[in-house]
C-alpha positions in Angstrom: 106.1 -55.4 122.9 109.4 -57.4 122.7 112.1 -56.0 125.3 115.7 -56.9 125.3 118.1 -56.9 127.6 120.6 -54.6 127.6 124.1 -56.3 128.1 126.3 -55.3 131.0 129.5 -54.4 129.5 132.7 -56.0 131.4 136.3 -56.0 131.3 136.2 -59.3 130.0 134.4 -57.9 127.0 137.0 -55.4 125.9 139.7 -55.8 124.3 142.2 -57.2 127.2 144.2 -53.8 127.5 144.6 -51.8 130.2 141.8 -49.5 131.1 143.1 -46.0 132.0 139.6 -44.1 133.9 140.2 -40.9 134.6 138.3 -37.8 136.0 137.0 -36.1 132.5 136.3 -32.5 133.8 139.7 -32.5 135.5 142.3 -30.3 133.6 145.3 -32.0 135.5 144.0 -35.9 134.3 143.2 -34.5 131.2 146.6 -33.2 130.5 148.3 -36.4 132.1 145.9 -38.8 129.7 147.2 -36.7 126.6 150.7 -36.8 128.2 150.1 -40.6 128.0 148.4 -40.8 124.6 151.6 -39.0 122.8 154.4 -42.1 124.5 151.7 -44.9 123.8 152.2 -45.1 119.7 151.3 -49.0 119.9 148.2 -48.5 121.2 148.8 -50.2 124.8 146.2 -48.9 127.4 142.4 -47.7 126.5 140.8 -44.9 127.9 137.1 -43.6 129.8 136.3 -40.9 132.0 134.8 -42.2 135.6 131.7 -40.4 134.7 131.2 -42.2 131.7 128.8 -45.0 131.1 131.8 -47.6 130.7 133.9 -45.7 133.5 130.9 -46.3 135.8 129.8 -50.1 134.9 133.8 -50.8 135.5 133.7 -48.9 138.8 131.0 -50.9 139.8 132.1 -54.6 138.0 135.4 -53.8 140.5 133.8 -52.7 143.5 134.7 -49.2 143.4 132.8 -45.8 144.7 130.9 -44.3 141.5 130.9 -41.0 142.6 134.3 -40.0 144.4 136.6 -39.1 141.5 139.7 -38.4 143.5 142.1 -41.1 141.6 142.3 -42.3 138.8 141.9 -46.1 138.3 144.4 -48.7 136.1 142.1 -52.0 135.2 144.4 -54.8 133.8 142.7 -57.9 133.5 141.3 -59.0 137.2 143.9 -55.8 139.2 142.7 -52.9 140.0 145.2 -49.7 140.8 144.9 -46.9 142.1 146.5 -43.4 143.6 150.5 -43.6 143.0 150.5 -47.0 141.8 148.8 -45.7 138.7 151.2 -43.4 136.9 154.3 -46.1 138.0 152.0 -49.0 136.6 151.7 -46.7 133.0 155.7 -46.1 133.0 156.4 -49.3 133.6 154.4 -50.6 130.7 155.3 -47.4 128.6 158.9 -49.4 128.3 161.9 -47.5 127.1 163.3 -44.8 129.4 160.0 -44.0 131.2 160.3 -47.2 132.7 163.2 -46.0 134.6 160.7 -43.6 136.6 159.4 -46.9 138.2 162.2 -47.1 140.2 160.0 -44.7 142.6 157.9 -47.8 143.6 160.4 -48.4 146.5 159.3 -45.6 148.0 156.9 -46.5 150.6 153.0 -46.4 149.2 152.2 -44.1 152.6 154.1 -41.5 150.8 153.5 -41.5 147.7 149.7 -41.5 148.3 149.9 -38.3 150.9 151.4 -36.2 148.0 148.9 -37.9 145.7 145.7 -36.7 147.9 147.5 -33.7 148.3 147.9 -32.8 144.9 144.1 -34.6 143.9 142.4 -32.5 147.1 144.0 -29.4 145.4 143.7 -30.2 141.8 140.6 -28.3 140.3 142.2 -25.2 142.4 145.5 -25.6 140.8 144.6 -26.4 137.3 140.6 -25.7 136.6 138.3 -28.4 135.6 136.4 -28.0 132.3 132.4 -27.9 131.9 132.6 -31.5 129.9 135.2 -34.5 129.2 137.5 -34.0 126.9 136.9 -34.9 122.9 139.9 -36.8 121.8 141.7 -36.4 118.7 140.4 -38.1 115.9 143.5 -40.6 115.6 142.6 -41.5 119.8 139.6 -41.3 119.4 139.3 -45.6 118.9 141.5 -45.8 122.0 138.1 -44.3 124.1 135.5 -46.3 125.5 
């Protein structure tokens, strides 16, 4: 019996975009990954739910808890961002006028990641969580990993 070894994926294997990993059953990141998909026509950032198989061998490749779901993650290249940093990193390379939200950077990261947690800790209560991830459209649905 010939066995073969399954290859790890990493970052390095993808296609050198930005990694978006979000919480799949979450309506809230859900909503915020379409919000992103519908501003992102060229195609800039690639997409996986943390409980996915890719989400979870990238958790792991960066040293990141594989069960706590509480933030989403921003991989680009070797950095790793997380809590407010993420949704200012994704305006930022958005370009155009969303860029202009980045501006909110200068706020001190203390504060931005209280109301973060606040609004995470509260999120499936606010919004509802589904029974599965999301199924992109078929025109995303290459942006997925």
């Amino acid at each position: 019996m010939q066995h073969t070894a399954q290859k790890k994926l990493k970052y390095s294997d993808l296609d050198q975009k930005p990694v978006l990993l979000f919480d799949g059953i979450c309506n809230l990141c859900n909503a915020s990954v379409q919000w992103v998909l519908l501003r992102d026509p060229k195609g800039i950032f690639r997409y996986a739910a943390l409980q996915s198989d890719t989400g979870q061998e990238l958790l792991k490749e960066h040293g990141l808890d594989v069960q706590n779901f509480d933030t989403v993650v921003l991989i680009d290249q070797n950095k790793v961002f997380l809590r407010s940093d993420v949704p200012l990193e994704i305006v930022r390379r958005l370009g155009g006028l969303w860029s202009a939200l980045y501006i909110f950077k200068i706020v001190p990261s203390i504060i931005r990641n209280f109301i973060y947690n606040w609004v995470a800790k509260n999120r499936y209560r606010w919004w509802g969580r589904r029974e599965q991830c999301m199924m992109p459209r078929p025109e995303w649905k290459e942006r997925f990993l």
